[in-house]
GUMARLO-86109 format. One record per residue: z, y, x of N, C-alpha, C, O, CB in turn; residue in three letters. Coordinates in pm, 1 decimal. Atoms other than C-alpha are relative to their C-alpha. Glycine has a CB too. Layout:
BEGIN
nZ_nY_nX_caZ_caY_caX_cZ_cY_cX_oZ_oY_oX_cbZ_cbY_cbX_r
Z_Y_X_Z_Y_X_Z_Y_X_Z_Y_X_Z_Y_X_ALA
...
end
This chain:
BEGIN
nZ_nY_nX_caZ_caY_caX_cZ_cY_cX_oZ_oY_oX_cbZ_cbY_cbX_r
128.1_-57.9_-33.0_-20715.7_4158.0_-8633.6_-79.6_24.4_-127.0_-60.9_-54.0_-220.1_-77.4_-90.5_96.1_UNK
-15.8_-30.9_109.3_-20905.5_4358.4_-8891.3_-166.0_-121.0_9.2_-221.6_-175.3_104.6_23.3_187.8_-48.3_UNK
125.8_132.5_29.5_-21226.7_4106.5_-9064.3_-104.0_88.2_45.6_-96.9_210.9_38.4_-35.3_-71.6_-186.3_UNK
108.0_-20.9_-52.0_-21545.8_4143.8_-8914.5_-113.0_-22.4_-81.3_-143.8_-136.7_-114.9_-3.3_-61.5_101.3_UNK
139.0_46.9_50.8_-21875.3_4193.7_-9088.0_-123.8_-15.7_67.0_-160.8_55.3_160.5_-35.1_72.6_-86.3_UNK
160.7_-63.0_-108.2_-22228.6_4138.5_-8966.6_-67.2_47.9_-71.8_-74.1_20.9_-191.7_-111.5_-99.6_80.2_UNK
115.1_-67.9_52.8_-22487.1_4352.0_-9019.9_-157.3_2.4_120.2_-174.2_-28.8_238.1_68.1_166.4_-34.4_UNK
121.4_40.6_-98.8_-22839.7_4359.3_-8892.3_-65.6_207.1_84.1_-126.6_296.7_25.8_-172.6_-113.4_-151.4_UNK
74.1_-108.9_-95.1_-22953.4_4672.5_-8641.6_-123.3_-33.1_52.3_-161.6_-137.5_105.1_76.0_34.2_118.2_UNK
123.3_17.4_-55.3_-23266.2_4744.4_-8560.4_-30.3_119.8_147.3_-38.9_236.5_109.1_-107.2_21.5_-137.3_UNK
32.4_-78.5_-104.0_-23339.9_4928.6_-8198.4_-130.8_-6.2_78.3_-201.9_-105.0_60.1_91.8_-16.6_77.7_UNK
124.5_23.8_-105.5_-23626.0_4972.4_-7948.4_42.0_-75.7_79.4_159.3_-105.6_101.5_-57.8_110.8_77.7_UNK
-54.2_108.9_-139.8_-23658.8_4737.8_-7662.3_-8.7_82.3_96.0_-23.2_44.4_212.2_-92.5_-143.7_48.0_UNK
-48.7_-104.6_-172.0_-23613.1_5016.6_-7419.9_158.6_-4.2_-1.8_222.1_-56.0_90.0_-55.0_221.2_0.9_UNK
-126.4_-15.3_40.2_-23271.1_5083.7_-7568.5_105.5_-93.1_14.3_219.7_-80.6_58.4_-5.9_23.8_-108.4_UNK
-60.3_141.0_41.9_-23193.7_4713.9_-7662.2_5.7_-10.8_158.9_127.5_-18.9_174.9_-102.1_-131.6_-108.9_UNK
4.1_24.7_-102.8_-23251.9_4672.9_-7264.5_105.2_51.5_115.2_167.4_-14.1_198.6_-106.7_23.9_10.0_UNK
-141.4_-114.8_-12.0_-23008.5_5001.8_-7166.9_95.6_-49.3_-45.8_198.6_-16.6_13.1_1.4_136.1_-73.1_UNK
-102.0_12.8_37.9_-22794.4_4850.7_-7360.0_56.6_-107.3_61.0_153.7_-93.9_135.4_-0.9_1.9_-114.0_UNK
-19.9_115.9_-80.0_-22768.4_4521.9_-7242.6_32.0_-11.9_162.9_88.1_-103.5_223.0_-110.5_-63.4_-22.5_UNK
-22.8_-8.6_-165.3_-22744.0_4587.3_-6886.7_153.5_118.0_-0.6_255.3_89.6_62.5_-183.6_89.0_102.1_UNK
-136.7_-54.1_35.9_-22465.9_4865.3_-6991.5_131.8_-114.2_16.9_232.6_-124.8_86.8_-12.1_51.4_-162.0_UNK
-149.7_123.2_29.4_-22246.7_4558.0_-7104.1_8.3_-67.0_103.2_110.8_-83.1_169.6_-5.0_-125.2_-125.1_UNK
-49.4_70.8_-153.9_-22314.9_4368.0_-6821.2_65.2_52.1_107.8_149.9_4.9_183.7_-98.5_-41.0_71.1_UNK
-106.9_-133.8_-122.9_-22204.6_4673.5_-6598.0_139.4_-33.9_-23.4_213.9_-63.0_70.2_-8.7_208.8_-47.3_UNK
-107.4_-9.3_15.6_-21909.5_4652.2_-6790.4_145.6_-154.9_-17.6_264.9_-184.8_-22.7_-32.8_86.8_-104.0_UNK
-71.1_151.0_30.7_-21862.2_4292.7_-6840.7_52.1_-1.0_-148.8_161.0_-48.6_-180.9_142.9_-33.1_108.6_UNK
-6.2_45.1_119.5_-21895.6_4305.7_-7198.3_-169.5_-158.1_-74.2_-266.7_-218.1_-28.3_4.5_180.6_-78.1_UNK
96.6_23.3_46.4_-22090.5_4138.0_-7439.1_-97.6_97.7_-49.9_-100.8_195.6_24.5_31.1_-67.8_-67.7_UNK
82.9_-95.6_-15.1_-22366.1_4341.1_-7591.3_61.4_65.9_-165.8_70.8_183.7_-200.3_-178.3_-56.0_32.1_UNK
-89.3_-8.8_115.9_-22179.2_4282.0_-7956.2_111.9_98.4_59.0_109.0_214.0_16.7_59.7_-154.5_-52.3_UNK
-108.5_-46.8_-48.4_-21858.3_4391.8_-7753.1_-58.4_149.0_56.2_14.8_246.4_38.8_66.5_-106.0_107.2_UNK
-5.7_-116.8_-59.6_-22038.8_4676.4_-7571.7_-7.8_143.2_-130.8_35.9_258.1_-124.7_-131.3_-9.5_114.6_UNK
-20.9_-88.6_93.5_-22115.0_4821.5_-7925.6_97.2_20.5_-61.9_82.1_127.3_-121.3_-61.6_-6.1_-67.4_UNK
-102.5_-27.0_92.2_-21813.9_4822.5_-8101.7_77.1_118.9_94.8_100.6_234.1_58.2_95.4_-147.0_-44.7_UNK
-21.1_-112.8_-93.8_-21684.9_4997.3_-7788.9_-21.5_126.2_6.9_65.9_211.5_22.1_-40.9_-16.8_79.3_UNK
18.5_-109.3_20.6_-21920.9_5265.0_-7820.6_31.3_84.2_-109.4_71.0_199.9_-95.2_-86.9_1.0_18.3_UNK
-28.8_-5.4_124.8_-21879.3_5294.6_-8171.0_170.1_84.4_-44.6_217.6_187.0_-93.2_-15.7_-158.6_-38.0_UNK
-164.5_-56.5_-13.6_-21509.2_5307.1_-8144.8_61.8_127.8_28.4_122.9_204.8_-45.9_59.3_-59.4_94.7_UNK
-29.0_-134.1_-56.9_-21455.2_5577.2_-7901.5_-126.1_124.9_-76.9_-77.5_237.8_-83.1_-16.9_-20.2_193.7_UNK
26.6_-78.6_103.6_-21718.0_5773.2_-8123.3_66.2_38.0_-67.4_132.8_140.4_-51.9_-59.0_-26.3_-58.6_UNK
-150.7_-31.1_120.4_-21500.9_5750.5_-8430.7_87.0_125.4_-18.3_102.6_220.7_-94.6_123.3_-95.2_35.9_UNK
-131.7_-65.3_-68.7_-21202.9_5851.4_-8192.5_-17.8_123.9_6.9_53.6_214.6_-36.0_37.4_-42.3_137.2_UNK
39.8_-174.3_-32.5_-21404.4_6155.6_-8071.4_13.9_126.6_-92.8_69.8_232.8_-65.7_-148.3_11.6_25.1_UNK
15.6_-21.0_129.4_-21484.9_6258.1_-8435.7_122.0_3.2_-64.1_126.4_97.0_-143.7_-80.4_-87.6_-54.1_UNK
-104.6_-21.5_121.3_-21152.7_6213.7_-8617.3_-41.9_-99.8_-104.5_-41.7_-70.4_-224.1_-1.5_159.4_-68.0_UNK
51.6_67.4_124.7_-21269.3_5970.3_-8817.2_16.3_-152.6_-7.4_-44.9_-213.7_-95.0_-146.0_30.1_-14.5_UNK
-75.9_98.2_21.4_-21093.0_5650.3_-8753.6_126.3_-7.4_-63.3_229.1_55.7_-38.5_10.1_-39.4_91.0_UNK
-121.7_-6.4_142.4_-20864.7_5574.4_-9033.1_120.6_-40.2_63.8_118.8_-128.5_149.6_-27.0_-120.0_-148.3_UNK
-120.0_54.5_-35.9_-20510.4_5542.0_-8970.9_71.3_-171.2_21.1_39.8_-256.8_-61.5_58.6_61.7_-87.9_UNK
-29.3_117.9_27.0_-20337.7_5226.2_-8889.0_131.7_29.7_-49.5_190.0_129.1_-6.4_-15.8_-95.2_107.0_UNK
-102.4_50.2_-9.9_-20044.9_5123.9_-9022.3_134.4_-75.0_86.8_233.3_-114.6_25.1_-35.6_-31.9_-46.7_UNK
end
């Protein structure tokens, strides 16, 4: 698994709230629901680097 950094985000609490209830929809965490989104972004884009 590749290393994990943290970093600090800053959002509205409308958003932060959307979001949070998102993950719960999904039965993520709220950490987990972003990487998710994030991810399939990327994917969309072309812009996740190859794996090996």
């Amino acid at each position: 698994m590749a290393k994990k950094k943290p970093f600090v985000l800053r959002v509205d609490e409308s958003t932060l709230k959307a979001l949070e209830k998102w993950a719960a929809d999904d039965f993520r965490s709220t950490n987990g629901q972003l990487e998710f989104i994030i991810n399939n972004a990327l994917k969309a884009a072309g812009r996740l680097p190859k794996q090996d």
